[in-house]
C-alpha positions as CSV (number, residue, x, y, z in Angstrom):
1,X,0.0,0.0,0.0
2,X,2.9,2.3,0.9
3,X,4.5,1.6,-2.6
4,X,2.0,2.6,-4.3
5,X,1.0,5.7,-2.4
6,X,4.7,6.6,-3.2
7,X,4.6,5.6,-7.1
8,X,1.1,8.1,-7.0
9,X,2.3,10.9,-5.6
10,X,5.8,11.0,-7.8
11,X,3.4,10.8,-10.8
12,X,1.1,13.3,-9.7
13,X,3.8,15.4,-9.2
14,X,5.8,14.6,-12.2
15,X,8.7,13.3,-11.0
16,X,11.1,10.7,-12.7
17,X,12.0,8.7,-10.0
18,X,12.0,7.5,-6.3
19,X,15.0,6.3,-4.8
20,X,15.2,4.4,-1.8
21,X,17.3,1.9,0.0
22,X,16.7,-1.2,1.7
23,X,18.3,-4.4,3.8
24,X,19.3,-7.9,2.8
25,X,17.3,-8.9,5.3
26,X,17.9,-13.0,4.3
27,X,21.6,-12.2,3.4
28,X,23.3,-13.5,6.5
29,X,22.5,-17.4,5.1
30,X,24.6,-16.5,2.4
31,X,27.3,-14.3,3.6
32,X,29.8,-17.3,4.0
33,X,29.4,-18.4,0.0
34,X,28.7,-15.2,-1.8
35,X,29.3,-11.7,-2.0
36,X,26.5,-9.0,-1.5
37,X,26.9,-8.2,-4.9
38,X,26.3,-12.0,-5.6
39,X,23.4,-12.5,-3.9
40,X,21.6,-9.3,-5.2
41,X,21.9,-10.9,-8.7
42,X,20.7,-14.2,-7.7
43,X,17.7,-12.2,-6.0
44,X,17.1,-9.7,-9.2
45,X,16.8,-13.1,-11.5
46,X,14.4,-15.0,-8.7
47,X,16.9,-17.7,-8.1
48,X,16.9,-16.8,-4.4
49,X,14.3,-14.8,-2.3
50,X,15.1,-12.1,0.2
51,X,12.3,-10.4,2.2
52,X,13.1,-7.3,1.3
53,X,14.6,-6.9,-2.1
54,X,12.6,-9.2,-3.1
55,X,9.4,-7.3,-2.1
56,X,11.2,-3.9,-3.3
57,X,11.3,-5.7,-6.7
58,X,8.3,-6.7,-7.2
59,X,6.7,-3.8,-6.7
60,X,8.8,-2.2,-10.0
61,X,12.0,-0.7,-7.9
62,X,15.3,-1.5,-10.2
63,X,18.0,-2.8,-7.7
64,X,21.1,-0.6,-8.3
65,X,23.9,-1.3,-6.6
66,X,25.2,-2.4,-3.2
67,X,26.1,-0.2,-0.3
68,X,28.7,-1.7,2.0
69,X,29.0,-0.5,5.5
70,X,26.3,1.8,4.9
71,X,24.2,1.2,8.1
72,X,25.0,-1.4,10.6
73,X,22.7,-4.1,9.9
74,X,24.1,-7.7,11.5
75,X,21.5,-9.6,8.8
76,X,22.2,-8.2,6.2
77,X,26.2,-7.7,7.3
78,X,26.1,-4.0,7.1
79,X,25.5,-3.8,2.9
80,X,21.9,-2.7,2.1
81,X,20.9,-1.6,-1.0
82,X,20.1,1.1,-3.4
């Protein structure tokens, strides 16, 4: 519901984009066999699921890159994303 008020109001008032950022919330299972950057692909393609990306993606947000030691997060190992 939030998304969408979001995606209304940047059209209503003409703008080209929203940016946000977000966790890896399911990350931490994978930290040990792949990188952030890893793992953000393997989400974007729907190999893997993460709560939040996953979520972020569906609802039309283009992942764009990682963010490492941008918040401290232990889940997500400090890297959320743009």
């Amino acid at each position: 519901m939030l998304y969408n008020v979001r995606k209304n109001l940047a059209i209503r008032l003409n703008l080209r984009r929203i940016i946000a950022g977000g966790r890896l919330y399911c990350y931490y299972k994978y930290a040990k066999i792949m990188s952030a950057q890893e793992y953000t692909k393997q989400v974007a393609i729907r190999k893997l699921k993460d709560a939040g990306l996953s979520f972020q993606l569906k609802n039309e947000l283009k992942f764009i890159k990682v963010l490492p030691n941008y918040l401290y997060d232990k889940r997500s190992f400090n890297t959320p994303v743009l």
